[in-house]
C-alpha positions in Angstrom: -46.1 50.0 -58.9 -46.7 47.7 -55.6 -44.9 49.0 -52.9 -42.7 46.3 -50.6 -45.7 45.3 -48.3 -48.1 44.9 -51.1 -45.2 42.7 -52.9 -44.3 40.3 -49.6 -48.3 39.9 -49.6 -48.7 38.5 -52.8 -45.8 36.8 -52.5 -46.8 34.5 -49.8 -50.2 34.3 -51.1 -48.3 32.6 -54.1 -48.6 35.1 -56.5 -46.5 33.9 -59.8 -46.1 37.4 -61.4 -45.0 38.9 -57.9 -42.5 36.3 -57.8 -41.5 37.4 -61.9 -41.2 40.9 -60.2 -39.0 40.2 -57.5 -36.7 38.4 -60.0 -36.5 40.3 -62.0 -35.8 43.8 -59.9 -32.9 41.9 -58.0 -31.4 39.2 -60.4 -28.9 41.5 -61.7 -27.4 42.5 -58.4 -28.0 38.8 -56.9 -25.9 37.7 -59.7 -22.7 40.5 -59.3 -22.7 39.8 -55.6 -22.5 36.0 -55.9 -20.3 36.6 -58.5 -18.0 39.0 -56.7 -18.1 36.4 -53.9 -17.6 33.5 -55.8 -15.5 34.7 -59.2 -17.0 32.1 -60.9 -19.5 32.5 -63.8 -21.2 29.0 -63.9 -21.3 29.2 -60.0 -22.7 32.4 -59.9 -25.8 31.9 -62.1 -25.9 28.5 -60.4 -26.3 29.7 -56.4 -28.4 33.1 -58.0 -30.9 30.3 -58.8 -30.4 28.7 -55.5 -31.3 32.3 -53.9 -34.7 32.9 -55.4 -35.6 29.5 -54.8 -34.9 29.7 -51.4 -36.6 32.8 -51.3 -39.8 31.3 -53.2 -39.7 28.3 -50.4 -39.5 30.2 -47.6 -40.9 33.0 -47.7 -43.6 32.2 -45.6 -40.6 32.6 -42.9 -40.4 36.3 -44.0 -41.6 38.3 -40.7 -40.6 41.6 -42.4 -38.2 42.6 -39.2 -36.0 43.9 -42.1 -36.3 45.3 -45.4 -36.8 42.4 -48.4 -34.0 43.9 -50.4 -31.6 42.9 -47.2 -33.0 39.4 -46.3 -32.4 38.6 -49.9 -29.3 39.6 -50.2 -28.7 37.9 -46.7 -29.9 34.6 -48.5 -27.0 35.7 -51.5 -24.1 35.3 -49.5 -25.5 32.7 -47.2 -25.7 30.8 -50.1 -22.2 32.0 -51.7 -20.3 31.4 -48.6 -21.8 27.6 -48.3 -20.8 27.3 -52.2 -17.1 28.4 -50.8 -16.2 25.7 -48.2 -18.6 23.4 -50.2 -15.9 23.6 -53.2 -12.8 23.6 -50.2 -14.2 20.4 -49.0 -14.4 19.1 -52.2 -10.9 20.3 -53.2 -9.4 19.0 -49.6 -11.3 15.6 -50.3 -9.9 15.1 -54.2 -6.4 15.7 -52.6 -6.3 13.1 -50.4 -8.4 11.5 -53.2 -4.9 11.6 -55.2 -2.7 11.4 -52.8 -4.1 7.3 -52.5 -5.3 6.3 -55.3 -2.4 8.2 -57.7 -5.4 9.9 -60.2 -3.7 11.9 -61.8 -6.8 13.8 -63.2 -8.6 14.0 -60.1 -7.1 17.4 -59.4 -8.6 20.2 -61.2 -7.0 23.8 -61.5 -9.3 26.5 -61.1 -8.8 29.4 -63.8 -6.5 32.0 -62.9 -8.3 35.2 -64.1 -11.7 35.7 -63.3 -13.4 39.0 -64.7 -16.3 40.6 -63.4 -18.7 42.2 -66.2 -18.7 45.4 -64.7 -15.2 46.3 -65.2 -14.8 48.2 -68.1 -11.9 46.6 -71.1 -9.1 48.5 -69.8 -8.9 47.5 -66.3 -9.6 44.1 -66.6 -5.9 42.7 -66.1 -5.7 44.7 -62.6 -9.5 43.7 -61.9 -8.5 40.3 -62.4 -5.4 40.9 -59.7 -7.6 43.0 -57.7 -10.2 39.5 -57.7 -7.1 37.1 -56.4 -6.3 39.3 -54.1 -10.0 39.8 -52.6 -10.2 36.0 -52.6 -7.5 35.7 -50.1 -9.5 38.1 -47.9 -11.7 36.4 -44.5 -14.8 35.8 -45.2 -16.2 39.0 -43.9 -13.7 41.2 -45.1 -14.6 40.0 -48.5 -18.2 40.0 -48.0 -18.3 43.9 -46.6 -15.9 45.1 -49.3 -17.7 43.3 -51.9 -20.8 44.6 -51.1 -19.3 48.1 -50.7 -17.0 48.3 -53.8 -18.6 46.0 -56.0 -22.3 46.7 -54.9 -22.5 50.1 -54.0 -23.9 49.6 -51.0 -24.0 52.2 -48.0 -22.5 51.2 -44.6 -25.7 51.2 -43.2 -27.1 48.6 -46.0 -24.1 46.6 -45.5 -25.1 46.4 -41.7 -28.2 45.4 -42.5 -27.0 43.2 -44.7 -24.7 41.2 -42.6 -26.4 42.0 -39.4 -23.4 43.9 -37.5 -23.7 47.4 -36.7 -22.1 50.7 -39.0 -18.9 50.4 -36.5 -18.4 47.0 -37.5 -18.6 47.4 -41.3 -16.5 50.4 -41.0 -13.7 48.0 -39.1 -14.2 45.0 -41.4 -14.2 47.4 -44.4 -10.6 49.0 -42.7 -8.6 46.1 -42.4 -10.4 44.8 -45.5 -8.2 47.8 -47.6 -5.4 47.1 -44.9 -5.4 43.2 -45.9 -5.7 44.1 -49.7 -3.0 46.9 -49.4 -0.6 44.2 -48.1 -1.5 41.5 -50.8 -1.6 43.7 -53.7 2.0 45.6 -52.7 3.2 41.9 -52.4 2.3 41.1 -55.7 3.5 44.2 -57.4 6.8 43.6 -55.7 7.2 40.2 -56.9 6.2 40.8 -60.1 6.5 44.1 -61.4 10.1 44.1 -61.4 
C-alpha cells in the first residue's frame, strides 16, 4: 500500500493505475456528498465525474499544503455548489422563459422525495423530509452539516474541508440544527395534524 506522498507522486507523473486507486478509495464518499448536496441521483454521478476529472487535470496544481482526502473533497462541493446556482439560473431563466413565450412545458418540477442510499427502509419518508428541509439551509449550513451527519466527518475535517477554523464549523453546524429545528417543527405543525 503507497502511502499519500508516494500516491500524489505518481499521480502527477501520470500514473493510470494511481489515478484507478484514487478513484476508487474516494468515489463512494465523492458520490454521498454530492449527493447529500445535490439530492439528485443523475446529478450526483454526473458532478462525481466532474470531480475526478478535475482532479486528473489539475493535479499538477496540487502543492500538498493540505491533505489529498480534503482538497478533493474541496473540489466535491466546489463542484456541487456550482451545479446548485447552475440549475437556479436555469430555473430563473425557463420562468421568464414562460412567462413570454406562454410554453407551457418549459417548466419542469423537480421530484419531491429524494432518498439517500444510506438510509435504511424505515426511515426513508422522514429522510426524505429531513432532505427538503436541509435544502432550504445556506449554503454553508448545508455544506458543514452534510459533511458532519451525512459524512461522518470530524470538526476538524470539516475545517479543513471548507477552510474555516473548528469555531466556525461548530457555529455553522449550531444554527445549522437551529435552522433545521425551525423548518422541520414547521412542517410537523402544518402537517401532522
Amino acid at each position: 500500500m503507497l502511502n499519500e506522498q508516494e500516491i500524489i507522486k505518481n499521480l502527477k507523473e501520470g500514473d493510470a493505475s494511481a489515478f484507478k486507486f484514487l478513484v476508487n478509495y474516494f468515489q463512494k464518499k465523492i458520490y454521498n456528498t454530492c449527493l447529500g448536496l445535490l439530492q439528485n441521483t443523475e446529478d450526483a454521478e454526473d458532478v462525481t465525474q466532474e470531480v475526478f476529472l478535475s482532479v486528473y487535470k489539475s493535479i499538477q496544481q496540487f502543492k500538498g499544503e493540505s491533505k489529498l482526502y480534503t482538497w478533493v473533497y474541496r473540489i466535491a462541493i466546489t463542484k456541487s455548489l456550482e451545479h446548485i446556482r447552475m440549475k437556479k439560473r436555469k430555473k430563473r431563466f425557463t420562468f421568464f422563459q414562460h412567462l413570454f413565450t406562454n410554453e407551457e412545458d418549459s417548466i419542469k418540477n423537480e421530484p419531491k422525495h429524494f432518498y439517500h442510499p444510506g438510509v435504511q427502509l424505515e426511515n426513508k419518508e422522514r429522510a426524505a423530509i429531513l432532505f427538503l428541509a436541509i435544502e432550504k439551509l445556506p449554503e454553508n449550513q448545508k455544506t458543514a452539516f452534510i459533511l458532519s451527519k451525512v459524512e461522518d466527518l470530524s470538526y476538524a475535517e470539516i475545517s479543513e474541508v471548507m477552510n474555516l477554523s473548528i469555531s466556525s464549523v461548530e457555529s455553522l453546524l449550531f444554527r445549522a440544527k437551529q435552522n433545521l429545528q425551525k423548518l422541520l417543527l414547521n412542517y410537523y405543525n402544518k402537517n401532522e395534524k
